[in-house]
MARGU-85633 format. One record per residue (C-alpha): x, y, z; residue in three letters; residue number from 1. Coordinates in Angstrom, 3 decimals, padded with zeros to 6 digits, always signed. Example, Ala and Ser with C-alpha at 12.3 -4.5 7.8 and 13.67 -1.06 7.14 Angstrom:
BEGIN
R       east      north         up   resn   resi
R   +012.300   -004.500   +007.800    ALA      1
R   +013.670   -001.060   +007.140    SER      2
***
This chain:
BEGIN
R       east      north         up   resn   resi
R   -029.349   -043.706   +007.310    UNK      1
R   -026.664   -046.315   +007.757    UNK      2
R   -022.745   -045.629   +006.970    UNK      3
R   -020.875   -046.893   +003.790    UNK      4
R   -019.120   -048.968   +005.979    UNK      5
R   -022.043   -050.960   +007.217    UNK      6
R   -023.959   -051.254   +003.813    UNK      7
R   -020.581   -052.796   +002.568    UNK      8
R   -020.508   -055.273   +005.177    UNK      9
R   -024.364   -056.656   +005.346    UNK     10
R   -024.769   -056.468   +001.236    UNK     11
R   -025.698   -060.144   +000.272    UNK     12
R   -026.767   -060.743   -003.228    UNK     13
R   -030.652   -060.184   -003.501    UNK     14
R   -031.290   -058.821   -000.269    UNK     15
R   -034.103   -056.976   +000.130    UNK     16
R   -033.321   -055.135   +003.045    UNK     17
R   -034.938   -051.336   +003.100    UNK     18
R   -032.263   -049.682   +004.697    UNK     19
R   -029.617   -051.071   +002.443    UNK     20
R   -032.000   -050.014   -000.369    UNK     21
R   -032.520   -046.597   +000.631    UNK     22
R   -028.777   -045.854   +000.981    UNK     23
R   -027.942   -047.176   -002.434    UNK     24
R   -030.447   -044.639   -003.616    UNK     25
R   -028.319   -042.232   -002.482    UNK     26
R   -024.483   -043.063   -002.537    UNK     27
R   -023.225   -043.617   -005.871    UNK     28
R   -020.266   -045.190   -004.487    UNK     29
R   -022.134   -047.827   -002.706    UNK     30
R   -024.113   -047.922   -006.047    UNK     31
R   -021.049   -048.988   -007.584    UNK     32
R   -019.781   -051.746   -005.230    UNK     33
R   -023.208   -052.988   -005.181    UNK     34
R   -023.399   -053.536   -009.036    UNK     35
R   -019.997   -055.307   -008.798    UNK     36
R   -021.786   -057.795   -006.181    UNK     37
R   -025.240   -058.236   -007.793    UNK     38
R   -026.121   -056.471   -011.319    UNK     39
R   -029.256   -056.496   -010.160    UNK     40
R   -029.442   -053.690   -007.597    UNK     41
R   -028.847   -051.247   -010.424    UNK     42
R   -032.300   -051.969   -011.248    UNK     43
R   -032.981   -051.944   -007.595    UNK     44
R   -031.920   -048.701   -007.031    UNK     45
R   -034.173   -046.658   -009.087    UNK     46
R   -037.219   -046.816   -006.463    UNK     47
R   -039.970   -049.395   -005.735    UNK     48
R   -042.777   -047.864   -004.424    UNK     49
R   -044.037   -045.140   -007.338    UNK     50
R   -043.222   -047.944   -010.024    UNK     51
R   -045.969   -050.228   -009.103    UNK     52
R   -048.391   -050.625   -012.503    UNK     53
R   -051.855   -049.304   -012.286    UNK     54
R   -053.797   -052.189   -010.862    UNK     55
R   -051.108   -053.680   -009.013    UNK     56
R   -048.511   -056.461   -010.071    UNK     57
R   -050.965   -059.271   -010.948    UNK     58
R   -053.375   -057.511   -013.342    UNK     59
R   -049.662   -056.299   -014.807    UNK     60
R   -049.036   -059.893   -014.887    UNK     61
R   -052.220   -060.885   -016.289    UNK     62
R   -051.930   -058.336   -019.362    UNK     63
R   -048.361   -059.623   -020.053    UNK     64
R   -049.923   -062.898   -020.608    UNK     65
R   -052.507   -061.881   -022.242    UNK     66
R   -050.269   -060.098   -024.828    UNK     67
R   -048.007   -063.342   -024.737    UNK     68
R   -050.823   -065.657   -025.847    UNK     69
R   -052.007   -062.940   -028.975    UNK     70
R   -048.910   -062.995   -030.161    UNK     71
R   -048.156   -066.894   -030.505    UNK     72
R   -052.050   -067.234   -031.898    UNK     73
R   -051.295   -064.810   -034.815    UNK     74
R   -048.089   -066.379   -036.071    UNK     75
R   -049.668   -069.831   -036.033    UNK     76
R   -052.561   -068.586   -038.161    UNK     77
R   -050.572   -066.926   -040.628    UNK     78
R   -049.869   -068.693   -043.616    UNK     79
R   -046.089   -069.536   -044.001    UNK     80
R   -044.553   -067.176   -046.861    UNK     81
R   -045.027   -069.014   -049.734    UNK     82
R   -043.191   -067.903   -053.529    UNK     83
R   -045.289   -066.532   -056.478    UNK     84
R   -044.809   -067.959   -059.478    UNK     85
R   -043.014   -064.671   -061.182    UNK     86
R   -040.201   -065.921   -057.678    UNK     87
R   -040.091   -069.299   -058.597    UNK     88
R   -039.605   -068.784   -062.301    UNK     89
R   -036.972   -066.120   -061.594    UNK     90
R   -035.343   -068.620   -059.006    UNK     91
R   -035.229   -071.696   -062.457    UNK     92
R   -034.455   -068.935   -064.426    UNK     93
R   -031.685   -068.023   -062.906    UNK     94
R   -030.281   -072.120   -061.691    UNK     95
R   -030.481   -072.784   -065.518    UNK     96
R   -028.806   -069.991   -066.600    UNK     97
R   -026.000   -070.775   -064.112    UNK     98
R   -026.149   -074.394   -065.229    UNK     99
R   -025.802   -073.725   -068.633    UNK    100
R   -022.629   -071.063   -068.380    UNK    101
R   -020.711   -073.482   -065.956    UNK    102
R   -021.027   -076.592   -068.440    UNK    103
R   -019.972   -074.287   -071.271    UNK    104
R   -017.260   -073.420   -069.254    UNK    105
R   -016.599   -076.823   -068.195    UNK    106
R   -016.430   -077.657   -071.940    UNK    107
R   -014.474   -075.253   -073.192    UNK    108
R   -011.509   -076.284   -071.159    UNK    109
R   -011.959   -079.979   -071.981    UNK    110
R   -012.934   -079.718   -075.876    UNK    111
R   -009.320   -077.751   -076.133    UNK    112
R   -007.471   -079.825   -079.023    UNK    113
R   -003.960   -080.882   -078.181    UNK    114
R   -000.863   -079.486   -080.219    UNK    115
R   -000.201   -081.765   -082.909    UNK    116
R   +003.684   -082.651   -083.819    UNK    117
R   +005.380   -080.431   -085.975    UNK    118
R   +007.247   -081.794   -088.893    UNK    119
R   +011.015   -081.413   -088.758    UNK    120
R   +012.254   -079.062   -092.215    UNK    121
R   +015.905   -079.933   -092.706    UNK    122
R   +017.795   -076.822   -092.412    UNK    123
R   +021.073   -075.301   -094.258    UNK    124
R   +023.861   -074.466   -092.785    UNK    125
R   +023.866   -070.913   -091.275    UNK    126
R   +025.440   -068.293   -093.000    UNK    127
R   +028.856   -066.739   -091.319    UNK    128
R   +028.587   -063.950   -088.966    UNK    129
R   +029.311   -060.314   -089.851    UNK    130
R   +031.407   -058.578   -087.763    UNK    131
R   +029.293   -056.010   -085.684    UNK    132
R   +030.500   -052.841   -084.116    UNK    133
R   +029.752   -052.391   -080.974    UNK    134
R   +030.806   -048.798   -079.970    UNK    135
R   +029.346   -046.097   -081.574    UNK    136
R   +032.590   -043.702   -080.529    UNK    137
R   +036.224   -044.525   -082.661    UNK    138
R   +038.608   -046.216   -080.862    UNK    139
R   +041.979   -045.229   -080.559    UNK    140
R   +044.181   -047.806   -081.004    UNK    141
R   +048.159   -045.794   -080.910    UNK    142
R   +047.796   -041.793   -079.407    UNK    143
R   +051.115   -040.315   -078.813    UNK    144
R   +051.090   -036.742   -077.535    UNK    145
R   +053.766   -034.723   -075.326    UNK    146
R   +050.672   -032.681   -073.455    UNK    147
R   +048.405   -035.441   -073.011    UNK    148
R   +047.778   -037.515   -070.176    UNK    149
R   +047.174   -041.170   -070.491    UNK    150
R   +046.160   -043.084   -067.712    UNK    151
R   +045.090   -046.826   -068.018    UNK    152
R   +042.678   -048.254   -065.643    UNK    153
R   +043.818   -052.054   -064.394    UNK    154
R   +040.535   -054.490   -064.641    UNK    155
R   +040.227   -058.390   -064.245    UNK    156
R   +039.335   -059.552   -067.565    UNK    157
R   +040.926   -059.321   -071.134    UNK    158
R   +040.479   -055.376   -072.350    UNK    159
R   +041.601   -052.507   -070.444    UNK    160
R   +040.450   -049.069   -069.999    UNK    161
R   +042.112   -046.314   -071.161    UNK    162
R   +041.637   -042.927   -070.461    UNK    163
R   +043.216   -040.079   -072.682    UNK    164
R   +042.797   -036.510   -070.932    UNK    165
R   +044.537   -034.082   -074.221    UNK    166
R   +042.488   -030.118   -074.974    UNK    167
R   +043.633   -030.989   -078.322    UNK    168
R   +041.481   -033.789   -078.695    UNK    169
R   +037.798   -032.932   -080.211    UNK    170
R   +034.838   -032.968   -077.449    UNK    171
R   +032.974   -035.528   -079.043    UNK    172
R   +036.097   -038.272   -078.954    UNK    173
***
């Protein structure tokens, strides 16, 4: 049995050098570094001599062939795979119907008649606007009161906040 050392050093791709097999039978590490080298020694290291076919390698061989030539003889015999005529009618069955739905489609977005001018109606003048309220609270326009607080909040535009803080006044003001 030679070392790790030595099978790492003489390991060529494809050797077929006994020794070198025999270790790599039994040194998963050198099983490893082999792989890395040549894939093929992982096939190489499963054994040789009890995996010879009954008959040896050339009536192996010969039955390969053999097997090789059936094959290609019965697919150019068979028949290509032609359509029955329920497939074929199902196949123009289904193109026309397709056909038919993408010209009504086609159509229906052309055929779409264009708005036609509308004639102007001369209108009368609009009536006045009504004054609408806008709060739905009162609004206070003078509050004097010696107990209540009135504090008026500054803002940028034209009305101004006022806040009135009285327990005389009713909640709902």
């Amino acid at each position: 049995m030679i070392t790790c050392e030595t099978f790492r050093t003489s390991l060529r791709p494809g050797t077929d050098d006994p020794s070198l097999l025999e270790h790599l039978r039994q040194c998963d590490g050198c099983l490893d570094f082999a792989v890395g080298v040549d894939p093929d020694y992982f096939f190489r290291s499963i054994g040789g001599s009890e995996m010879t076919p009954p008959g040896g390698v050339d009536a192996f061989v010969g039955d390969v062939m053999r097997q090789v030539h059936m094959r290609r003889t019965e697919t150019s015999i068979a028949p290509p795979h032609t359509l029955t005529w329920r497939q074929r009618l199902a196949i123009a069955a289904t193109v026309a119907a397709g056909v038919t739905g993408a010209m009504v489609v086609y159509r229906h977005d052309v055929v779409t008649p264009a708005p036609q001018p509308v004639a102007r109606i001369a209108k009368a003048a609009p009536a006045p606007a009504k004054p609408v309220a806008l709060t739905t609270k009162p609004i206070i326009e003078r509050y004097d009161s010696k107990n209540a607080t009135i504090i008026e909040v500054p803002t940028d535009g034209s009305a101004s906040v006022v806040m009135i803080f009285d327990d005389k006044l009713p909640a709902d003001l």
